[in-house]
N, C-alpha and C positions, 0 to 999 in steps of 0.2 A: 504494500500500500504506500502510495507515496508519501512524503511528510509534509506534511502543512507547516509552514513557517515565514511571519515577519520579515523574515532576515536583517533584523535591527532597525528596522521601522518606528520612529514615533508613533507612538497610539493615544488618542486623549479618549480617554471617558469618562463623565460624566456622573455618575454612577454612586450612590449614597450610601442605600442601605446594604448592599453587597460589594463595599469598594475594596476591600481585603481581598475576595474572591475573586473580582473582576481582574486586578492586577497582579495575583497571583496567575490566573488564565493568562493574561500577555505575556507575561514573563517565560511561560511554559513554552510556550508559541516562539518563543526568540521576537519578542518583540519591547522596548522601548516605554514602557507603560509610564502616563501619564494621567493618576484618576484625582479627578478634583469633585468634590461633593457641589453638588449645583439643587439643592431643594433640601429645607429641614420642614418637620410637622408642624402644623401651629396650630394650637386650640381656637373654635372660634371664640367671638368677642362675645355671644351669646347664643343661648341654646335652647333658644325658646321654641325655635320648629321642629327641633329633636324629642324634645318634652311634650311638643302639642301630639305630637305624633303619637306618645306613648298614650296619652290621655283620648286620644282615639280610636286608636289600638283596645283598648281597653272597653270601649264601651260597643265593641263591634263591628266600625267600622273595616275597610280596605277588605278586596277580596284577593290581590295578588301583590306580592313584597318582591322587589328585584333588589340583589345586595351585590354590589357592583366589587366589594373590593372583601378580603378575610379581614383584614384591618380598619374595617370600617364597621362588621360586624362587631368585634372587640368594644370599637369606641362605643358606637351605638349604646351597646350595653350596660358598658362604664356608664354613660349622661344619664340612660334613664335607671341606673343604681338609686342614682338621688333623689329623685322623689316616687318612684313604684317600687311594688316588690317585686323583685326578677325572677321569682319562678312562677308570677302571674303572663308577668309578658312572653316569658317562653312558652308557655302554654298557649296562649295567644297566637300565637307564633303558630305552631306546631297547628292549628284550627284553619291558618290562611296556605292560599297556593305562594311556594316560595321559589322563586328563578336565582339561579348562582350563576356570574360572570366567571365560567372559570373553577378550576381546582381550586383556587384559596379560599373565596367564600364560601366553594362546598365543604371544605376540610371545616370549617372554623363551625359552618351550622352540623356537621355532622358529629362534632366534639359536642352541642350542645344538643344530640340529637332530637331536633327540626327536619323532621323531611324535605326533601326539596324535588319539585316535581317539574323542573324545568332547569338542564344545566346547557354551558356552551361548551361547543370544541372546540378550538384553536382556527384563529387566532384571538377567539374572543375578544371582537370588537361590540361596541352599539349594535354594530347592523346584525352579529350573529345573534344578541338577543335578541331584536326585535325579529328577526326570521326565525329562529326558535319559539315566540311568541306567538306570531301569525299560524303557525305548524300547531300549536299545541293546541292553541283554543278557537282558532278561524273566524268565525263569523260571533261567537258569543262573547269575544273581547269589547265589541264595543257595550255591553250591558257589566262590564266590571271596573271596580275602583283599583288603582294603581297606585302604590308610592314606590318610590325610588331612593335607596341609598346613596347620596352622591360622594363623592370623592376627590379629593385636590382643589376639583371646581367645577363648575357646573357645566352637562354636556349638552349643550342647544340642540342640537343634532337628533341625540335620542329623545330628549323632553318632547321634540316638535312630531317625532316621529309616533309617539305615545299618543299626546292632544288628540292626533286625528280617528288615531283608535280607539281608545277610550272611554268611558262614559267619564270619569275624571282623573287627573294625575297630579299626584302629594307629592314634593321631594325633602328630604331628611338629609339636611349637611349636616355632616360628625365631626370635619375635620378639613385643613388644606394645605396647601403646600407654600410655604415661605419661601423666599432667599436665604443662603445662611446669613447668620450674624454676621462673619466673616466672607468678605465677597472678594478680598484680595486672591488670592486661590487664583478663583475663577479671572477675575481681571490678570493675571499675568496671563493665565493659558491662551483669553483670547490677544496679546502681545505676541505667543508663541506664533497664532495663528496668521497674524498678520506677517509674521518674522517668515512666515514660511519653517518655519521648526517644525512642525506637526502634520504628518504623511497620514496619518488614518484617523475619523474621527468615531467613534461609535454613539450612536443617540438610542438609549433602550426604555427611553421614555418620553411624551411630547411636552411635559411639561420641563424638559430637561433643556429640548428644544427653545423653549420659552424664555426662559431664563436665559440660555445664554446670551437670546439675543436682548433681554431686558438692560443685560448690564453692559453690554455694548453697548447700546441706547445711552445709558448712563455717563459711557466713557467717551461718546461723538464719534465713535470708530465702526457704527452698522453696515457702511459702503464700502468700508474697505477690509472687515474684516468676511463679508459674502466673498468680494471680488475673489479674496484671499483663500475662501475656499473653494473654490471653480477648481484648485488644483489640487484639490485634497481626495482621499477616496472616503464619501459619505455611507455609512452602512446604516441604513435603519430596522431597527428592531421588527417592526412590522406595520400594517396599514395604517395606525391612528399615529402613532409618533410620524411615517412617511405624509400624510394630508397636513398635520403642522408642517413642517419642515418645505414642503411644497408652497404653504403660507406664507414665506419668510424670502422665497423666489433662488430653492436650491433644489436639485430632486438627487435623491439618494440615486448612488449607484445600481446597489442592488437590495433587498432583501434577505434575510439565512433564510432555508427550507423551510425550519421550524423557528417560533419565534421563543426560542429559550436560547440564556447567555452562552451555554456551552457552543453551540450552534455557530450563533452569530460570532465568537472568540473566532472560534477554525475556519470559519468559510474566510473572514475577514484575512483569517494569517492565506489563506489557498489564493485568493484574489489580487489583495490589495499591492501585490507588484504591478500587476498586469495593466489593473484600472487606473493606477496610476503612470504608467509607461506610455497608456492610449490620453490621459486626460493633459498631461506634460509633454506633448509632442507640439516643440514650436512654430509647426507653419500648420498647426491644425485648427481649423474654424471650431465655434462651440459646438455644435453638432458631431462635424469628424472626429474630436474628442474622444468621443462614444465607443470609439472603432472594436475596445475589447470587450468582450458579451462572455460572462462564465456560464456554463451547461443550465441553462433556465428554464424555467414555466411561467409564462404571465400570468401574475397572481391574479388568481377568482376569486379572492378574500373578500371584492367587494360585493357582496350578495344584496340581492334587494332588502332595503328598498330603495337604497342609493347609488348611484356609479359611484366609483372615482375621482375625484377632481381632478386628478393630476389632465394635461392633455395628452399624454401619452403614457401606456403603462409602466410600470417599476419594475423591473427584472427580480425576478425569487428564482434565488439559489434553488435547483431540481433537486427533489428528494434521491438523487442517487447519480451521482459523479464517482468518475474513477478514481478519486482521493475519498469518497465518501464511503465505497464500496466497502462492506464490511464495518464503516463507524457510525454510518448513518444513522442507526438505531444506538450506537455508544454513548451520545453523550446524552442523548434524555433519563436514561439510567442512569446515567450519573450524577445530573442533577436530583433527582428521587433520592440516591443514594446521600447524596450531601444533604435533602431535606430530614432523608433518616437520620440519619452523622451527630443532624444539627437538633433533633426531638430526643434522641441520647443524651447529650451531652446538657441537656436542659435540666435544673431544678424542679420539675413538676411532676406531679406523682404516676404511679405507674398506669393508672386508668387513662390518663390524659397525655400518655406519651405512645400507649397503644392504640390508642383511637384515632391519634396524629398516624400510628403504621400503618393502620386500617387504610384511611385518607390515602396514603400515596400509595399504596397495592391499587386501589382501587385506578388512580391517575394513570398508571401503566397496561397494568392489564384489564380490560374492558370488563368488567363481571358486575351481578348485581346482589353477590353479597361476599360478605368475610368474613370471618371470623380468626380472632386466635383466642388459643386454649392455652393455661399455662396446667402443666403434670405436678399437682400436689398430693403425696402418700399417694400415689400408683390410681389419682384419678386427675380426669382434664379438667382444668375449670373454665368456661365458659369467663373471659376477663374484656373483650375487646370484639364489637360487631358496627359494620356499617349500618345497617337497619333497625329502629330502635328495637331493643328485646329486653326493658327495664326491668321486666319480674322475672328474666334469664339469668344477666350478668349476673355473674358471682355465687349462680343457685344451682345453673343443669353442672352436673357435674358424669363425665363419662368415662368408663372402666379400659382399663387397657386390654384392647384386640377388640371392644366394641366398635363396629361402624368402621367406615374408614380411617376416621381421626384418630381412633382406637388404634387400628392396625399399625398406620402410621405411624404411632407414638411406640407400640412395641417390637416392630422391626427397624426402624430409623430409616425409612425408606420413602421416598416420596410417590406418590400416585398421582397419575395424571390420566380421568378419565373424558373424551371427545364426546359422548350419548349416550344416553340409556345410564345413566348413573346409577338410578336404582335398580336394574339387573344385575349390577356387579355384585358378586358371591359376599364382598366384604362389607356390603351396603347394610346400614340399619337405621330406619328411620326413628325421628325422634318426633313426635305430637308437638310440640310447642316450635319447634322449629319449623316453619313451613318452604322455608327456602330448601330443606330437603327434598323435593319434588321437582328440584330442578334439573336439567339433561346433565349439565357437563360440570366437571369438579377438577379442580387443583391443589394437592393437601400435601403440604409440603414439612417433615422434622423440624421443630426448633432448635438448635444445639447449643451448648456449650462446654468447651472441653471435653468432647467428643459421645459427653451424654445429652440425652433426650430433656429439655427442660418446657415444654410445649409444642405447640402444631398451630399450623398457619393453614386457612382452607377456604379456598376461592372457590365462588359457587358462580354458573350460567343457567340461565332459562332457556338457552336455545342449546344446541350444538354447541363446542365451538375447541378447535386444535390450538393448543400453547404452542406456540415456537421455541425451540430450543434457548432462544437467549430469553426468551419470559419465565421458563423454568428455572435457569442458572440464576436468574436476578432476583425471583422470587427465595429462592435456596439462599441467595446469601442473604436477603434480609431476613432470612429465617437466622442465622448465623448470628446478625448483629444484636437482633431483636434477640436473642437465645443469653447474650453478654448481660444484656439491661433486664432480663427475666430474672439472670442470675445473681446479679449486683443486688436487687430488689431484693430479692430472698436473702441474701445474706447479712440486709440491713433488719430484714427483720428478725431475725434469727439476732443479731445482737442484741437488738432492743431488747427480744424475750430473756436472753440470757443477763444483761446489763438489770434487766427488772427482776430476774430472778436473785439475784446477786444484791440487789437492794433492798429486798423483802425479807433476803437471806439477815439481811447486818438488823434489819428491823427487828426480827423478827426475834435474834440472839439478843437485842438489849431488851425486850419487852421481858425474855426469858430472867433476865442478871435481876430485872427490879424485882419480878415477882421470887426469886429465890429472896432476893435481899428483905421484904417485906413481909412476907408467908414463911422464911426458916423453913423452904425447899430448895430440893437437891435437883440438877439441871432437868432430869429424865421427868422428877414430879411436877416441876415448873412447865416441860413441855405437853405433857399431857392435860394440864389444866388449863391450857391455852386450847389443845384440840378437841374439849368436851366444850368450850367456850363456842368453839368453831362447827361444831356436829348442830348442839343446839338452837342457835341463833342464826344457822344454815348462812354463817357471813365466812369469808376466806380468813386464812391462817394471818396473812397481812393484814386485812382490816382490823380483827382483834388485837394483833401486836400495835396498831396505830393507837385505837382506845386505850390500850394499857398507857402506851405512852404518851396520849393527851392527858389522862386524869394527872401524872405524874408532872407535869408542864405545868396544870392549873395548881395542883397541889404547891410547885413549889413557888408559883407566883402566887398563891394565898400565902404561904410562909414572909416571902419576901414583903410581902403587903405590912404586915403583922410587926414585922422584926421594923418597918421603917417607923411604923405611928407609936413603938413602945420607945423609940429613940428620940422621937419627938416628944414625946412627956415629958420624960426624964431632963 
């Protein structure tokens, strides 16, 4: 396969909340990384439309919730913390049709499992919701209420494109996107830009867009730092960053295949000699400029119910080039895998870091349900499902060789069945579980340290064949996930023993008072603790705490005593 590389190219990006990672990617690439953060959060000034919203919500209103961003969800939730109770609104929630822009808002509502009965596929622009939208409900959307999660800022586009369908449409700003505080950064880079120092630029966001031309704006140099990038190679992330950037009178080179960072890194390191060799050719008109074209498909991202603005289309990287051959499908798993990486390496408890696994199995391999099982004393426990199963988690619990997961968990072997699921000899349905009834199955060993610490088990309604790289990727987050199953357990295993171990010391001084008080010997002191403890059906700890609260007040009455006979005297 040939190697994708920079060859020492300057790269600027743009790039905030993954700028670590961004420049670590250029780096890899042999490229020149230059990442200046161009957009910080800013709370709004008031949050009275997020509150009306809730106070809405509440009393019945809205039939369909579109949640544009996972971190909008989050915010959402934070504002209306403050004046509702939130397991009111999620219930709420859960009552209305909800549309997810995208894996992150479905990750975020399916951590709070909210059904969502309307998601997009990539590129998850407006226009894929609003044609998702049209698809789902046709002719009965104009007799429903609509609000919209907005994000960064407001999107005219799809607002206008709702109005017309609509019987009415609420929008709910959470949040938006500032300048940083610091905007030097970025004022040097566009000096870079005009210096001609910087060969590649990458935009993986329109608001990124935006910004930078704001602070040229700022700095009197927006003429000269366009002109300056006529010779630069422009990669835009996908269709909504490429219509800004078209606004601003530059059109991106090209497009990556797919619009995730890994993508756009490699395509950019594969291209950006080339595109720059045709754009820097000096007796080339703007046009002839163009002369190099990488392996493309004219992107059909823009689906109705809008063209394109651009007047000629954006060149997308072809899902399969002969540098791509065999990576093609590499770096989406790898972003997954870094999304797993990064729900590890997180402070959050183990319900909420499996529900995040659930979420990106799901983002990869197409299924319409998951589960993982963690193996406690030689049973599964049902700990982690995309589909709500609230009176499951934590309660079905299944035997080892039971069912596939069963079998799964006692040979260490992973199964992968294409139909007919439940003909399989090793099939055992379970009542409460309905998604057992589906064709096709993926149930893959948890491991760690080469034992069995749960099961991962992707379910299809229809048919449907894993590809060898869906299995291997699934098996390794079987792996990772097998590491944080077993971290888990071993924290609780401390705790129990750490509690043991302090009940232990309590439990010896409860014993010293009552010898000291009663003139018993340790075995008669411990048995008048455990007739204490039979009795009053309380643990051996608790009695040892009562001994030693009475012994507390006892000697704070002393002390009481001994200060007011001081005081007479």
């Amino acid at each position: 396969m040939p190697h994708a590389s920079f060859d020492g190219l300057r790269v600027l990006s743009l790039e905030t909340r993954r700028a670590r990672e961004v420049e670590k990617l250029i780096s890899t690439y042999n490229g020149d990384p230059l990442v200046v953060p161009s957009m910080r959060e800013i709370p709004l000034s008031s949050n009275t439309m997020c509150l009306e919203f809730g106070r809405r919500l509440l009393a019945g209103e809205f039939d369909i919730i579109i949640f544009m961003t996972g971190v909008g969800v989050t915010k959402m939730l934070e504002i209306l913390d403050s004046s509702f109770d939130r397991s009111q609104i999620v219930e709420q929630l859960r009552k209305r049709e909800i549309v997810a822009r995208g894996v992150k808002p479905l990750g975020a509502l399916r951590e709070l499992q909210i059904p969502v009965a309307v998601t997009t596929s990539e590129p998850s622009t407006w226009r894929e919701v609003v044609a998702q939208i049209d698809k789902t409900y046709g002719e009965r959307i104009g007799t429903l209420s609509v609000a919209v999660q907005e994000y960064g800022a407001t999107n005219p586009e799809l607002l206008a494109e709702l109005v017309q369908r609509c019987s009415s449409v609420t929008k709910i700003p959470v949040y938006q996107w500032g300048l940083p505080i610091d905007v030097e950064p970025l004022q040097r880079s566009i000096r870079e830009i005009i210096d001609g120092s910087i060969d590649v630029v990458l935009f993986m966001t329109a608001v990124q867009v935006i910004h930078l031309f704001q602070v040229a704006s700022g700095m009197g140099v927006v003429e000269e730092m366009r002109r300056a990038m006529q010779s630069i190679a422009i990669i835009s992330v996908g269709p909504t960053t490429t219509e800004e950037i078209l606004q601003y009178g530059l059109k991106p080179d090209f497009e990556p295949s797919r619009p995730r960072m890994g993508f756009m890194v490699n395509e950019a390191a594969q291209y950006a000699r080339n595109v720059l060799a045709a754009k820097r050719t000096p007796s080339a008109d703007s046009d002839a400029q163009r002369t190099f074209e990488p392996p493309i498909r004219v992107s059909t991202n823009a689906s109705p119910p809008a063209a394109r603005s651009a007047s000629w289309p954006v060149q997308q990287v072809s899902l399969s080039t002969p540098t791509m051959a065999g990576f093609r499908d590499g770096l989406a798993p790898l972003d997954v895998l870094q999304q797993v990486s990064g729900s590890l390496i997180s402070s959050d408890p183990l319900h909420v870091v499996l529900s995040r696994i659930v979420a990106c199995v799901c983002s990869i391999v197409p299924c319409e349900s998951c589960f993982i099982y963690t193996l406690e004393e030689d049973k599964l426990v049902l700990r982690a499902s995309r589909n709500p199963h609230a009176a499951e988690i934590d309660q079905l619990k299944i035997s080892l060789g039971q069912g596939v997961s069963g079998w799964v968990a006692e040979y260490r072997e992973p199964v992968a069945i294409s139909e007919k699921a439940s003909d399989d000899p090793r099939f055992s349905a379970f009542r409460s579980l309905p998604e057992d009834s589906f064709e096709a199955m993926l149930c893959v060993p948890v491991l760690c340290a080469g034992r069995v610490v749960g099961v991962l088990n992707l379910q299809h309604r229809q048919p449907y064949v894993h590809t060898e790289l869906q299995r291997r990727l699934v098996a390794t987050i079987g792996v990772l996930v097998g590491a944080e199953i077993e971290r888990a357990r071993l924290e609780t295993e401390n705790l129990q023993l750490s509690d043991r171990l302090e009940s232990r010391k309590v439990i010896d001084r409860a014993k010293g008072l009552l010898q000291r008080d009663l003139n018993l010997s340790e075995d008669e002191a411990y048995r008048v603790m455990q007739k204490e403890s039979r009795e009053r059906r309380r643990s051996m700890r608790e009695i040892a705490d009562a001994v030693l609260l009475s012994e507390n007040l006892r000697a704070g009455r002393l002390s009481v005593a001994t200060r007011k006979g001081t005081s007479t005297r």
